[in-house]
PDB file with one MODEL, atoms N, CA, C and O in Angstrom:
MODEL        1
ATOM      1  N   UNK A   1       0.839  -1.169   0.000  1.00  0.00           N
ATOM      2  CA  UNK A   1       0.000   0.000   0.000  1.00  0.00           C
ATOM      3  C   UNK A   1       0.892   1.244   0.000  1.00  0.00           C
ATOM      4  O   UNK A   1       1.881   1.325   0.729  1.00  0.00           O
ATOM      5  N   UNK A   2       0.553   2.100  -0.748  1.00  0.00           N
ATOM      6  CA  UNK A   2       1.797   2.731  -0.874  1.00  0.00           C
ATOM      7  C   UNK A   2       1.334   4.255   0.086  1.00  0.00           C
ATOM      8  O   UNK A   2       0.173   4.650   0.190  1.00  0.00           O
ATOM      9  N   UNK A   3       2.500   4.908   0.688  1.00  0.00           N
ATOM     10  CA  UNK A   3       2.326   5.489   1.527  1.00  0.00           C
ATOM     11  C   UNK A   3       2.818   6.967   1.445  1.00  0.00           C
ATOM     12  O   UNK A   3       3.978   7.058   1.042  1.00  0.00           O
ATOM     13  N   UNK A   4       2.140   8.253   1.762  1.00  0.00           N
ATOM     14  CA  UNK A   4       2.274   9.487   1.400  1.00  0.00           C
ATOM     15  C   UNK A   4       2.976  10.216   2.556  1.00  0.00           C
ATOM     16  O   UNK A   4       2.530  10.129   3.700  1.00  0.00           O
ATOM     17  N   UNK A   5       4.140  10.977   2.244  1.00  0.00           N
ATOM     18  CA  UNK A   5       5.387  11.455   3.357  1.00  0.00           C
ATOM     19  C   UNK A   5       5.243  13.257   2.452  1.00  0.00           C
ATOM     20  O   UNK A   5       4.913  13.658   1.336  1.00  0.00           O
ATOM     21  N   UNK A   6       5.716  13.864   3.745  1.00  0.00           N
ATOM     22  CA  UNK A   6       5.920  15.496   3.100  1.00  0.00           C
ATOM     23  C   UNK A   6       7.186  15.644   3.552  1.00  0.00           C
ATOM     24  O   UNK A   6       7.756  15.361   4.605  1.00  0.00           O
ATOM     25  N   UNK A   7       7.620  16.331   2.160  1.00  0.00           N
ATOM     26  CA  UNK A   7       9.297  16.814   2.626  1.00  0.00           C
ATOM     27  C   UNK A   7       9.480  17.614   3.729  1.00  0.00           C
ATOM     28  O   UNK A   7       8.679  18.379   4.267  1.00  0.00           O
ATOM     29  N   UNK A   8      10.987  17.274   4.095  1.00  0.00           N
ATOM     30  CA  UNK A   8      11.285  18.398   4.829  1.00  0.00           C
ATOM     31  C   UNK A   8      12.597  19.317   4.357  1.00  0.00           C
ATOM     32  O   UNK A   8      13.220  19.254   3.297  1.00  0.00           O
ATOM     33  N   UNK A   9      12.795  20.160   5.463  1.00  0.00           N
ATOM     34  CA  UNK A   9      14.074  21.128   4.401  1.00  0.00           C
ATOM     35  C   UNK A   9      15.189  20.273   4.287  1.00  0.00           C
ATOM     36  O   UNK A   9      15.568  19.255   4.866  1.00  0.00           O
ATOM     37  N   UNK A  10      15.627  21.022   3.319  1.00  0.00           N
ATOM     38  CA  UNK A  10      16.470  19.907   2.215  1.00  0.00           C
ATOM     39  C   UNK A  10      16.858  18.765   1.651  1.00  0.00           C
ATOM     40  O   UNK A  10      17.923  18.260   1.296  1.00  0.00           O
ATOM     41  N   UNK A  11      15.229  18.360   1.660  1.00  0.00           N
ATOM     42  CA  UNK A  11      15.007  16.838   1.183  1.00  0.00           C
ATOM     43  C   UNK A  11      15.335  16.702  -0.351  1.00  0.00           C
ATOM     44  O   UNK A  11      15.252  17.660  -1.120  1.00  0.00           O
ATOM     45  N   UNK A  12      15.671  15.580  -0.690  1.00  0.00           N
ATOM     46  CA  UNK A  12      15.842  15.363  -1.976  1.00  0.00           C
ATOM     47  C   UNK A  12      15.128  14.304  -2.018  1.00  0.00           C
ATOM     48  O   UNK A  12      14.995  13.665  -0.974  1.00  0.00           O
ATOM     49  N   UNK A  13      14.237  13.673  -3.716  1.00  0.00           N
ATOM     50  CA  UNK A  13      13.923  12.573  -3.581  1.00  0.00           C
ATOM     51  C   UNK A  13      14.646  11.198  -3.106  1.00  0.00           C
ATOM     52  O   UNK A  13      13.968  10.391  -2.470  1.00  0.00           O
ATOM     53  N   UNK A  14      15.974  10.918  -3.391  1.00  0.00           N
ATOM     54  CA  UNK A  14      16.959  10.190  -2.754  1.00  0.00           C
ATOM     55  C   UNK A  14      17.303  10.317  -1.554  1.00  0.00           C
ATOM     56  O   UNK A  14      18.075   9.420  -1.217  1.00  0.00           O
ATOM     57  N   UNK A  15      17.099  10.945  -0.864  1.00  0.00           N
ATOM     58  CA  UNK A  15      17.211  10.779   1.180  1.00  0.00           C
ATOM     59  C   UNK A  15      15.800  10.509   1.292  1.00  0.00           C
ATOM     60  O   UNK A  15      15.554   9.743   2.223  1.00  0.00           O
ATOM     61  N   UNK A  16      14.964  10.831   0.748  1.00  0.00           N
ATOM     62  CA  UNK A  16      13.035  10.593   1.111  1.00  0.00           C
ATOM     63  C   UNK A  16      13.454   8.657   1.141  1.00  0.00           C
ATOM     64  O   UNK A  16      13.277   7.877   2.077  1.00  0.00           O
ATOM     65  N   UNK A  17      13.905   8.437   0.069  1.00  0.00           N
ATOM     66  CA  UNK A  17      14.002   6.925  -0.136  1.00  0.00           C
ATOM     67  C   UNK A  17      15.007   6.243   0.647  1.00  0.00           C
ATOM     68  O   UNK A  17      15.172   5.048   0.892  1.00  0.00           O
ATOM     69  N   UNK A  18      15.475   7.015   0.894  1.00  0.00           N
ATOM     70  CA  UNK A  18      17.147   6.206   1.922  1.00  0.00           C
ATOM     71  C   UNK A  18      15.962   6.571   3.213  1.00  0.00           C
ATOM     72  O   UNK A  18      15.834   5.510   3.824  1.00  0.00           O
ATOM     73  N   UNK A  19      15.340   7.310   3.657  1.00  0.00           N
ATOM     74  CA  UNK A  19      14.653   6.931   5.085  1.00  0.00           C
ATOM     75  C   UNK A  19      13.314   6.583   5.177  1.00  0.00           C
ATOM     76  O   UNK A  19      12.658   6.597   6.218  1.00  0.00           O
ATOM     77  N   UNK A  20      12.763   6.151   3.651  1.00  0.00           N
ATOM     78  CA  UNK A  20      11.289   5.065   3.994  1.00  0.00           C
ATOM     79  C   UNK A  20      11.410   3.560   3.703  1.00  0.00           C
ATOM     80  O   UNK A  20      10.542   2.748   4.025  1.00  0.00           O
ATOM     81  N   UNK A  21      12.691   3.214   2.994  1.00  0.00           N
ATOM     82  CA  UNK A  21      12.944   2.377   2.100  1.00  0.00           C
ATOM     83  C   UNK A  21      14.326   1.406   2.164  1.00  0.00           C
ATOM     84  O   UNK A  21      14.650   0.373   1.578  1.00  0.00           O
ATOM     85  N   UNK A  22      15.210   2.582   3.546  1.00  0.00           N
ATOM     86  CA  UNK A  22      16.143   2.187   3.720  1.00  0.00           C
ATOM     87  C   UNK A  22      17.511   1.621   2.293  1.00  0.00           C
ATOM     88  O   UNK A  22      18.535   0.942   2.216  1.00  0.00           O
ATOM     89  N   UNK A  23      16.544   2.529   1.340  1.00  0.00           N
ATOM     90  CA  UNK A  23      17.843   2.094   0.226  1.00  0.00           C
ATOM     91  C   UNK A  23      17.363   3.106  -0.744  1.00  0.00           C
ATOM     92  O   UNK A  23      16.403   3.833  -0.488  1.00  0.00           O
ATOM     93  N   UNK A  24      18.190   3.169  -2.133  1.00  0.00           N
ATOM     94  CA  UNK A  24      17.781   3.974  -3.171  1.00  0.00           C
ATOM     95  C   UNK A  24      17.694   3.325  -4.322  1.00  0.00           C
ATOM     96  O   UNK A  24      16.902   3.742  -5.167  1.00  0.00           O
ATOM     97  N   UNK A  25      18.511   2.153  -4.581  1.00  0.00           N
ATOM     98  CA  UNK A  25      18.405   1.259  -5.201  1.00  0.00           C
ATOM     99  C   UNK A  25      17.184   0.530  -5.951  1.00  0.00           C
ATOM    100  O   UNK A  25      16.548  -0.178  -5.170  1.00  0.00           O
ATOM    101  N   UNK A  26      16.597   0.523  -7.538  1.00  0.00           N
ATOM    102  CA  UNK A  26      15.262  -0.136  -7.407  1.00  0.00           C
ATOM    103  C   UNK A  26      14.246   0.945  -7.080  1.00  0.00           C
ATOM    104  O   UNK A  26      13.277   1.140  -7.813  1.00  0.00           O
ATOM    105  N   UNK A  27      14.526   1.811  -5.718  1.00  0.00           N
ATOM    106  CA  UNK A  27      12.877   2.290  -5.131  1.00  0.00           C
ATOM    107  C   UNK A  27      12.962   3.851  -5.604  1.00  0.00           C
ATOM    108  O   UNK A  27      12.080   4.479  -5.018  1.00  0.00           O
ATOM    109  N   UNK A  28      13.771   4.729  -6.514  1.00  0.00           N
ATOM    110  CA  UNK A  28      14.264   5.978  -6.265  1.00  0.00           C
ATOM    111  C   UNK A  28      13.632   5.943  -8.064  1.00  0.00           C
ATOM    112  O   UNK A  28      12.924   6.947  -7.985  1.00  0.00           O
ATOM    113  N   UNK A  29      13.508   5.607  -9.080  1.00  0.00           N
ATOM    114  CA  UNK A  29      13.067   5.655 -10.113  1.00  0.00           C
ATOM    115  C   UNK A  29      11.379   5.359 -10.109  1.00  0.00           C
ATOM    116  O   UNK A  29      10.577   6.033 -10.755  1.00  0.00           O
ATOM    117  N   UNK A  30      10.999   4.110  -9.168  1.00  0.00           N
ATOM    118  CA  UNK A  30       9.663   3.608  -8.985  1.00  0.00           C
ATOM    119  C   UNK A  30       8.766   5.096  -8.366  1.00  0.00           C
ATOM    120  O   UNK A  30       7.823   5.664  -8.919  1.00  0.00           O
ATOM    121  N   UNK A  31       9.294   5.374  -7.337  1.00  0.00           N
ATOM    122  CA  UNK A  31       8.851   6.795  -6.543  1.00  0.00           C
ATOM    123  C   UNK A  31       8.317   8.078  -7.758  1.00  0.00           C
ATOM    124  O   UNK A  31       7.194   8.498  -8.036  1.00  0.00           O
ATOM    125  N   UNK A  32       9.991   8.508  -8.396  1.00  0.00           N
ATOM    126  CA  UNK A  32       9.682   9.315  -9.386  1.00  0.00           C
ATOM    127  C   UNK A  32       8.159   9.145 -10.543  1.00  0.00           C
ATOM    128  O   UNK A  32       7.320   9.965 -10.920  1.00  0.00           O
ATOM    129  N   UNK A  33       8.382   7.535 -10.840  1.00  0.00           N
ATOM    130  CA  UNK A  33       7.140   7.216 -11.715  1.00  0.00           C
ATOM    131  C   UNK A  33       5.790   7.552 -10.943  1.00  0.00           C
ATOM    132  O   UNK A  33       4.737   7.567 -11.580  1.00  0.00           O
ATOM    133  N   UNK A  34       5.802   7.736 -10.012  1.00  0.00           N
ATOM    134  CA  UNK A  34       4.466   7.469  -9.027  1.00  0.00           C
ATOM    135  C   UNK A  34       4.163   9.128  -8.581  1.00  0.00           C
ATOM    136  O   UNK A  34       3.171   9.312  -7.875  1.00  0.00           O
ATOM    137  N   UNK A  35       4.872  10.151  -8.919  1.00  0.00           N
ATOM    138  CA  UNK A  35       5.411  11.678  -8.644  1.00  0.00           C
ATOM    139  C   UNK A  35       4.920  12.209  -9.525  1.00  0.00           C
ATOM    140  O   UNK A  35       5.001  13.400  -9.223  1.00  0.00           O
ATOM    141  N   UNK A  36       4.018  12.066 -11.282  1.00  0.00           N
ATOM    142  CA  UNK A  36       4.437  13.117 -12.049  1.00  0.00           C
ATOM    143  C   UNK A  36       4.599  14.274 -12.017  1.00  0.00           C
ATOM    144  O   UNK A  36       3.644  14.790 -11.437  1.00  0.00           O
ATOM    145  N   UNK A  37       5.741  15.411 -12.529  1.00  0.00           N
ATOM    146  CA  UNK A  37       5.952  16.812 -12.508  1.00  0.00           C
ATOM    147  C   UNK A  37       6.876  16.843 -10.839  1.00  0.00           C
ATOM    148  O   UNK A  37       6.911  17.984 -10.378  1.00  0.00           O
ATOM    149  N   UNK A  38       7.533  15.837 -10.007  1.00  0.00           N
ATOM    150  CA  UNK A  38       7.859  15.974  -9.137  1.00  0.00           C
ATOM    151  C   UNK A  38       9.384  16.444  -9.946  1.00  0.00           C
ATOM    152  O   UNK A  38       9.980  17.365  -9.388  1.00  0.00           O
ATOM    153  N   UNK A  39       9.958  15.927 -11.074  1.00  0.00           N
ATOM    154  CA  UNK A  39      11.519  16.013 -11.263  1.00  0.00           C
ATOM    155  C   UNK A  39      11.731  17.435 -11.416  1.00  0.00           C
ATOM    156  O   UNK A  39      12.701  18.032 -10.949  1.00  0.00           O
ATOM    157  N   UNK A  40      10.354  18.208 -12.399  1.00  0.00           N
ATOM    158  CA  UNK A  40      10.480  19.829 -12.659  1.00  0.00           C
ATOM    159  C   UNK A  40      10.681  21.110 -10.934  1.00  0.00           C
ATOM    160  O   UNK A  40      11.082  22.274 -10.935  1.00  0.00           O
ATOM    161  N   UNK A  41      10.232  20.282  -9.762  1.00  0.00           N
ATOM    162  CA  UNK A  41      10.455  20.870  -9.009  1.00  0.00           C
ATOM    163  C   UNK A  41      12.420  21.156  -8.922  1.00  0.00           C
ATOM    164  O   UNK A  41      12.831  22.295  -8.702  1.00  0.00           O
ATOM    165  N   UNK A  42      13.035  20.429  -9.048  1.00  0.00           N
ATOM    166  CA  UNK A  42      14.277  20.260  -8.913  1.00  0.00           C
ATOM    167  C   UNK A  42      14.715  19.321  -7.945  1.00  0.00           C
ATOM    168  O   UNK A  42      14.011  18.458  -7.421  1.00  0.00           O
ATOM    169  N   UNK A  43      15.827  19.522  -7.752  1.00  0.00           N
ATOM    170  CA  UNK A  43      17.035  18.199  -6.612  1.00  0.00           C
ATOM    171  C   UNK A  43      16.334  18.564  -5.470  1.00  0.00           C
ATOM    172  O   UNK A  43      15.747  17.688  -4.835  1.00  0.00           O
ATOM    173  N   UNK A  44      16.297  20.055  -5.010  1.00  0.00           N
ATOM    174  CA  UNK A  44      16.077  20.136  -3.534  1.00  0.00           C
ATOM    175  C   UNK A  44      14.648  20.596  -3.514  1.00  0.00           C
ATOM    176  O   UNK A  44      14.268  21.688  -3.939  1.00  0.00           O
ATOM    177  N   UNK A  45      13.628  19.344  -2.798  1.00  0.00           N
ATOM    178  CA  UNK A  45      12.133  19.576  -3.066  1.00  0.00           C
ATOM    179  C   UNK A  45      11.825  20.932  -1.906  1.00  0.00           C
ATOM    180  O   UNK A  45      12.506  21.373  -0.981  1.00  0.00           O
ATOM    181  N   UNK A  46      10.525  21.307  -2.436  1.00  0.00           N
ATOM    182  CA  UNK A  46      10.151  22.160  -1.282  1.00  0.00           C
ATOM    183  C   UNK A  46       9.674  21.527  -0.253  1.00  0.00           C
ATOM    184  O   UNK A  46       9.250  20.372  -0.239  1.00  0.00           O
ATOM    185  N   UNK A  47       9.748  22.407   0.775  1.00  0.00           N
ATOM    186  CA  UNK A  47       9.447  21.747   2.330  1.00  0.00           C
ATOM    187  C   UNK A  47       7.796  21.593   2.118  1.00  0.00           C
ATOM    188  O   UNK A  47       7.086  22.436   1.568  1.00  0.00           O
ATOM    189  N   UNK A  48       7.459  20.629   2.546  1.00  0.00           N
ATOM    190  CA  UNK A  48       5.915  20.353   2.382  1.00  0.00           C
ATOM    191  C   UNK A  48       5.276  19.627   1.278  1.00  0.00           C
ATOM    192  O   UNK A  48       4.064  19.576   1.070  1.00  0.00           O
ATOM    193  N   UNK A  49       5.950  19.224   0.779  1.00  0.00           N
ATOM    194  CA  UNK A  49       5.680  18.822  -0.621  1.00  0.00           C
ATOM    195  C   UNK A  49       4.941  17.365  -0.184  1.00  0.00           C
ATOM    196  O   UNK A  49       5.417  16.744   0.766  1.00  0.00           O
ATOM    197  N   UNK A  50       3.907  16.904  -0.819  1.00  0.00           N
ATOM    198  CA  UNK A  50       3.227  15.837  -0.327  1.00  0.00           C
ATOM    199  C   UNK A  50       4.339  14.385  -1.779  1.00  0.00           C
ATOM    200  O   UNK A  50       4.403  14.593  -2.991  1.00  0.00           O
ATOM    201  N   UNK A  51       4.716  13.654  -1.354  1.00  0.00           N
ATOM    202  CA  UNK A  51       5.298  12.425  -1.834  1.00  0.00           C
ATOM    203  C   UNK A  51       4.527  11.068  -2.040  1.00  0.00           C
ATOM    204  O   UNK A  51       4.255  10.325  -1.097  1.00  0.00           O
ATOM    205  N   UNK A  52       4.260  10.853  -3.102  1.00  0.00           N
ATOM    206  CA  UNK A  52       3.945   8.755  -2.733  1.00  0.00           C
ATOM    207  C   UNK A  52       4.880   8.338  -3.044  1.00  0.00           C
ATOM    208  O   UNK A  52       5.742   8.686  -3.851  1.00  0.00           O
ATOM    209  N   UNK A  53       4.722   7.314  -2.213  1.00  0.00           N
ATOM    210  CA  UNK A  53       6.153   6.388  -1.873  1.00  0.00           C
ATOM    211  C   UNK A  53       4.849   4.577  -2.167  1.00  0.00           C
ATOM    212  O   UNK A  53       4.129   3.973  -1.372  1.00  0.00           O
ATOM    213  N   UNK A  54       5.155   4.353  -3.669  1.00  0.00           N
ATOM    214  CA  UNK A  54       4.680   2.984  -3.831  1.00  0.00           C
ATOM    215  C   UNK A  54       5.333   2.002  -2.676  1.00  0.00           C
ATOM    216  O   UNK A  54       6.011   2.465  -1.759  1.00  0.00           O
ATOM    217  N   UNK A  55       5.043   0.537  -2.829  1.00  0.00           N
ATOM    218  CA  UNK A  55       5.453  -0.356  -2.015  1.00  0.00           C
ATOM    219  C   UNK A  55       6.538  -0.558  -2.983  1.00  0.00           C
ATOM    220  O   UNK A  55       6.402  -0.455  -4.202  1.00  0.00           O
ATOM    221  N   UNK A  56       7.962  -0.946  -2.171  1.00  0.00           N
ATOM    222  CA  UNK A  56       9.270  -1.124  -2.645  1.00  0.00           C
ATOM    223  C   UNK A  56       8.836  -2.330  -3.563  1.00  0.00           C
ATOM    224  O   UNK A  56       7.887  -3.076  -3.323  1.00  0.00           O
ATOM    225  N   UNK A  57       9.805  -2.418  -4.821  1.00  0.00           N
ATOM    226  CA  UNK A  57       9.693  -3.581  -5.819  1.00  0.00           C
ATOM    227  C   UNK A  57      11.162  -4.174  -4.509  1.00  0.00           C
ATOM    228  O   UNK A  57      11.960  -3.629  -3.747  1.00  0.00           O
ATOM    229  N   UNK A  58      10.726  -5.787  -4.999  1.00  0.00           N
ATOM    230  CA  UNK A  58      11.269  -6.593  -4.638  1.00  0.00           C
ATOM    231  C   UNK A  58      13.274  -6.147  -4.728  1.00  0.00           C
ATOM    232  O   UNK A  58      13.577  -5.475  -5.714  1.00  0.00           O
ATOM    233  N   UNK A  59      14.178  -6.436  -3.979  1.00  0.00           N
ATOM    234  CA  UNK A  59      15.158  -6.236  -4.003  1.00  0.00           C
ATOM    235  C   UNK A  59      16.154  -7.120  -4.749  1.00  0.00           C
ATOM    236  O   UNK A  59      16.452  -8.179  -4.198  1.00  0.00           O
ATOM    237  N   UNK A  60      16.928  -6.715  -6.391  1.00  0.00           N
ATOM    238  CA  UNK A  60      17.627  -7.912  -6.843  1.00  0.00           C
ATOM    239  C   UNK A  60      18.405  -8.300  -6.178  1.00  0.00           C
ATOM    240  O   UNK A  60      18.944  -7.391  -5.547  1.00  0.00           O
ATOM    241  N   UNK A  61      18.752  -9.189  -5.986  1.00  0.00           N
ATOM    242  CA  UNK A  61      20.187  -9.847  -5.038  1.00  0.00           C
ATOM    243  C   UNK A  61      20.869 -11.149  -6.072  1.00  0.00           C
ATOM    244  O   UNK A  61      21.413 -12.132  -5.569  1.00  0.00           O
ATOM    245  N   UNK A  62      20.790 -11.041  -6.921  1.00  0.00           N
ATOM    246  CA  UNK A  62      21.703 -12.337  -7.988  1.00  0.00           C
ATOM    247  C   UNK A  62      23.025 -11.501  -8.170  1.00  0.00           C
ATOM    248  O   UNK A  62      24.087 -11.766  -7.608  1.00  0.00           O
ATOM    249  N   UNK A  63      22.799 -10.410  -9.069  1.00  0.00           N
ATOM    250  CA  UNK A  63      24.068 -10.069  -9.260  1.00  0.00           C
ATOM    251  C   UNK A  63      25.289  -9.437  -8.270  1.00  0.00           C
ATOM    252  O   UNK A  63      26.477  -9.189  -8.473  1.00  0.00           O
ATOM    253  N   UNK A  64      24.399  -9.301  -7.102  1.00  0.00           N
ATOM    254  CA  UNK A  64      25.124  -8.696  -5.746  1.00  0.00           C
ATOM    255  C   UNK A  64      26.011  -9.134  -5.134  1.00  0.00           C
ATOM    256  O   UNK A  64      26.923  -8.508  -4.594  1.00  0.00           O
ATOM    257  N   UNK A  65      25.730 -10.868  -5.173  1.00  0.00           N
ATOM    258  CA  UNK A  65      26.189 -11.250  -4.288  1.00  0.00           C
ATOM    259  C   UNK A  65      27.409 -11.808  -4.812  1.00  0.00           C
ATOM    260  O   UNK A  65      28.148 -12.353  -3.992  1.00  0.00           O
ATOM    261  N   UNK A  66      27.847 -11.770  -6.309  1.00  0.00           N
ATOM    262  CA  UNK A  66      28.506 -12.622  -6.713  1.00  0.00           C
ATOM    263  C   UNK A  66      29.437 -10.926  -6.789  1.00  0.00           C
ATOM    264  O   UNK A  66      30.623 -11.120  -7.059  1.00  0.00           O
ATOM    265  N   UNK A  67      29.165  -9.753  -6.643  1.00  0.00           N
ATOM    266  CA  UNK A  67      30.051  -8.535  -7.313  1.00  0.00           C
ATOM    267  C   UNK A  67      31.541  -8.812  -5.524  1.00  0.00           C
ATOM    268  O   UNK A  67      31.500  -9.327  -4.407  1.00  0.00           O
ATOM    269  N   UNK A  68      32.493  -8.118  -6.323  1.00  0.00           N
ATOM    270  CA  UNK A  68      33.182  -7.783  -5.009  1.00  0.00           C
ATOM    271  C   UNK A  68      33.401  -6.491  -4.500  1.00  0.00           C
ATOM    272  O   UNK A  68      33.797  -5.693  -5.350  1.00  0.00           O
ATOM    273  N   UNK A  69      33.253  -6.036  -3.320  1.00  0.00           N
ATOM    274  CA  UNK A  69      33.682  -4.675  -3.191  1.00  0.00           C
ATOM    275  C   UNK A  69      34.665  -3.952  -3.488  1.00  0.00           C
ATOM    276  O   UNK A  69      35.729  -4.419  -3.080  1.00  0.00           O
ATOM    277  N   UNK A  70      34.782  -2.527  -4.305  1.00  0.00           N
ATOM    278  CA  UNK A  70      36.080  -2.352  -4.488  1.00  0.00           C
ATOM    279  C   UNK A  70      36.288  -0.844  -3.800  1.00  0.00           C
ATOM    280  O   UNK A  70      35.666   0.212  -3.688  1.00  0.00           O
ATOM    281  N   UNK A  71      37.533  -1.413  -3.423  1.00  0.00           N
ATOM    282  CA  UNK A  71      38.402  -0.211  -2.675  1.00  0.00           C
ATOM    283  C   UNK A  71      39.001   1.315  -3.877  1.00  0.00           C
ATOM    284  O   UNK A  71      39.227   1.003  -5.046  1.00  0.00           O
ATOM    285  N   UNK A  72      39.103   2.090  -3.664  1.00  0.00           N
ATOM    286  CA  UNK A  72      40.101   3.032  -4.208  1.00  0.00           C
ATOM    287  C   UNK A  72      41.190   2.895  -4.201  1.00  0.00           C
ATOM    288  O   UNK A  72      41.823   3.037  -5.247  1.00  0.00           O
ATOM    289  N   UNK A  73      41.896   2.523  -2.857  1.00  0.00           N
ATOM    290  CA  UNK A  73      42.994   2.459  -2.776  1.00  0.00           C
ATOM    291  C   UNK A  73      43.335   1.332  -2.191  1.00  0.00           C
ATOM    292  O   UNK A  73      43.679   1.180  -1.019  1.00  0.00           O
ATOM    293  N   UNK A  74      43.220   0.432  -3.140  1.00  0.00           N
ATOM    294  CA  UNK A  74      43.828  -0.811  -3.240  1.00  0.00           C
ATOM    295  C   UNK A  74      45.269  -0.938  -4.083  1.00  0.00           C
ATOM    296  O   UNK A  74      45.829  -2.029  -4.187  1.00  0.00           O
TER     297      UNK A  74
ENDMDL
END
């Protein structure tokens, strides 16, 4: 069920999703689709702005688990 959040100051759609969703991954494009005319506001939404936040699509994990982490300075 998907659930409606209002920004706060200096929210971006990507922190809205890193703190309903706990990730950005997958749920940060789905959101936008579910937003229309939210991207014309810009990066930094206005305070108050009403959001739907669909139910997260399922999380891939095939190609994840096989990637390795990489360092910079390795």
């Amino acid at each position: 069920m998907a659930t409606v959040v209002r920004t706060q100051q200096g929210d971006t759609l990507d922190r809205i999703c890193l703190r309903h969703y706990g990730r950005t991954q997958d749920v940060t494009e789905t959101a936008l689709e579910a937003n229309p005319g939210l991207a014309e506001l810009g990066p930094i939404l206005p305070i108050g702005t009403p959001i739907t936040l669909p139910d997260a699509p399922a999380q891939v994990s095939a190609g994840i688990a096989a990637q390795q982490p990489v360092s910079l300075w390795d």
